[in-house]
C-alpha positions in Angstrom: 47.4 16.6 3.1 44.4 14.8 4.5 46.0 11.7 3.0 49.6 12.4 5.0 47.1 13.3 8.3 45.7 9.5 7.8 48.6 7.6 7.0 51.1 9.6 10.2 47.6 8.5 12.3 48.0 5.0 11.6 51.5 4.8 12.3 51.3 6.4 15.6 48.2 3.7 16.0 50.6 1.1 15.2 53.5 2.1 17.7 51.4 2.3 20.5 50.2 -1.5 20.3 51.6 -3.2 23.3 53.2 -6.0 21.8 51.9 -9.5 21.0 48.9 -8.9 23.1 47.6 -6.1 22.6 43.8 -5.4 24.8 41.4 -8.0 23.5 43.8 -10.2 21.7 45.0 -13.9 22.1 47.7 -16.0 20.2 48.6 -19.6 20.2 51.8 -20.7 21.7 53.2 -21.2 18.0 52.7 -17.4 17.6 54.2 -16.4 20.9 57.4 -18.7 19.6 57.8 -17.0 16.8 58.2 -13.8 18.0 60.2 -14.7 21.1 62.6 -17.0 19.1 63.5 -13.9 16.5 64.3 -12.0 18.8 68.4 -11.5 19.6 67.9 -11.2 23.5 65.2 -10.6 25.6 65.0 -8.2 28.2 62.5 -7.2 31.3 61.3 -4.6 29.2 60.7 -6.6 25.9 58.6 -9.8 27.9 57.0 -7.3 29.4 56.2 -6.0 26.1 55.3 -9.0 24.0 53.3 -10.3 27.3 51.6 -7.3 27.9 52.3 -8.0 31.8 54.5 -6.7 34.6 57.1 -8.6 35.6 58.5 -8.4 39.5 62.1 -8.8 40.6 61.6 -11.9 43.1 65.5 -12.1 43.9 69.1 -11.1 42.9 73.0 -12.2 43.3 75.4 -10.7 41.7 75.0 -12.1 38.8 71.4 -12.9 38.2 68.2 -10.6 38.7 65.1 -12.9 38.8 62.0 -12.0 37.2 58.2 -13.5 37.9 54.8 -12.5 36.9 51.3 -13.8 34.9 50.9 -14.4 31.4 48.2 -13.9 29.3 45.8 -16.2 28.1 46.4 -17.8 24.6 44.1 -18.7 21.9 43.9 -23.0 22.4 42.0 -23.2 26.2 45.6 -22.5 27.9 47.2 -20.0 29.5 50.5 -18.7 30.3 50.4 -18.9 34.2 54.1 -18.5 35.2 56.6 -15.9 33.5 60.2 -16.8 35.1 62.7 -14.7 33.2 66.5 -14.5 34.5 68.7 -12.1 32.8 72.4 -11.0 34.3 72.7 -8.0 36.4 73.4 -4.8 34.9 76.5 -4.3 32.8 76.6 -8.3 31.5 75.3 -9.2 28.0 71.3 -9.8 27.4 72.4 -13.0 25.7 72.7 -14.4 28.9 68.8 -14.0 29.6 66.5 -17.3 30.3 62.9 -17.7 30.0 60.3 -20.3 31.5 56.6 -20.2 30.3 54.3 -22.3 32.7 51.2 -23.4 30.7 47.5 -24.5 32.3 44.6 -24.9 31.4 42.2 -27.4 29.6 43.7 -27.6 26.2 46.7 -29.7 25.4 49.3 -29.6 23.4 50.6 -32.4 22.7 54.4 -33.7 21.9 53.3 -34.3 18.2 52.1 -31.2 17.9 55.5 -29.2 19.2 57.7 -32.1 16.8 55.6 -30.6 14.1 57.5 -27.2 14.3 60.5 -28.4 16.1 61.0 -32.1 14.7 64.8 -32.3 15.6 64.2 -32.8 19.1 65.9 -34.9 21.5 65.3 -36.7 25.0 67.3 -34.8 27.9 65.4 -35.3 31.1 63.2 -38.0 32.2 61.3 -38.5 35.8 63.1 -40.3 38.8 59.4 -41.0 40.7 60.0 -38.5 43.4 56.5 -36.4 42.3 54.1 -36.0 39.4 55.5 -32.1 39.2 58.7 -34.0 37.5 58.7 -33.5 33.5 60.1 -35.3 30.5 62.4 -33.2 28.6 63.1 -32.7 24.7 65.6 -29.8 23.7 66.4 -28.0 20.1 68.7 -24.9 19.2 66.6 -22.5 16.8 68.3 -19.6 15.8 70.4 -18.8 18.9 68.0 -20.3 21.2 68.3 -23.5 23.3 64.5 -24.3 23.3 62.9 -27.1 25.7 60.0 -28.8 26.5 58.1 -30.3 29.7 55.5 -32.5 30.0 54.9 -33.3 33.7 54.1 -36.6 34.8 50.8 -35.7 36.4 49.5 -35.2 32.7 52.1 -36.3 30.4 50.6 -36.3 27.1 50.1 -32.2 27.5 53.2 -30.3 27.4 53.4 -27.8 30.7 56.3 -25.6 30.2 58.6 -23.7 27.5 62.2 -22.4 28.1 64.2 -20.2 26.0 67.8 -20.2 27.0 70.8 -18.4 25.0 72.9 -20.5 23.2 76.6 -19.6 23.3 77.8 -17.3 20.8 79.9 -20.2 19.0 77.1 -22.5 18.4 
């Protein structure tokens, strides 16, 4: 009996853990792609979950609710400062949701480092000179993601954002 007391205490333990960051915990931006990129859709309720933040509806049509909030910090001196997640209004498919992670910070990660997990990626934006906010662009499909990644020209060696859109159902 004491052994079935410990074992339902741990699982209970276990459920309540907030996601990928649970109080006191950090993860590197490998980790957070991992999880994010098994998922089948995201919703508010799961970034808020794996973020361990609150997400804010900023604006709405009637097709798209717009999400915003902080990230947490991650393990490599950056931090997630922008969450933008768009998902369709209520009734339409999750598989429709798209997800921007900002990064800061003094570490750098660098386009190397992402072709060594993604190393199928390909050119699909470049700067036109109108401000150093601009980014290159390199995309991949993983799973039934479209993944992409910035690197802004004001420090281009160090990638700045993330996105995770859905891919269509046929790809």
């Amino acid at each position: 009996m004491k052994i079935y007391a410990s074992l339902v205490g741990i699982l209970l333990l276990s459920a309540a853990q907030p996601g990928a960051f649970a109080a006191g915990t950090t993860k590197t931006l490998w980790e957070i792609m991992t999880l994010l990129r098994s998922e089948s859709a995201m919703t508010r309720k799961s970034i808020e979950r794996d973020f361990a933040t609150k997400l804010t509806l900023k604006n709405q049509n009637q097709y798209t609710l717009f999400y915003a909030g902080a990230g947490p910090q991650l393990n490599n001196n950056l931090r997630i400062a922008n969450i933008d997640f768009r998902v369709p209004t209520p009734g339409a498919s999750p598989r429709g949701s798209f997800l921007v992670l900002s990064l800061e910070g003094k570490g750098c990660i660098t386009l190397e480092d992402v072709k060594q997990h993604y190393a199928d990626l390909t050119l699909s934006q470049v700067p036109h000179g109108h401000s150093l906010e601009e980014e290159t662009g390199y995309r991949t499909t993983f799973n039934h993601w479209k993944l992409a990644f910035g690197f802004k020209e004001k420090r281009p060696e160090c990638l700045a954002s993330v996105v995770f859109d859905s891919a269509e159902e046929n790809q």
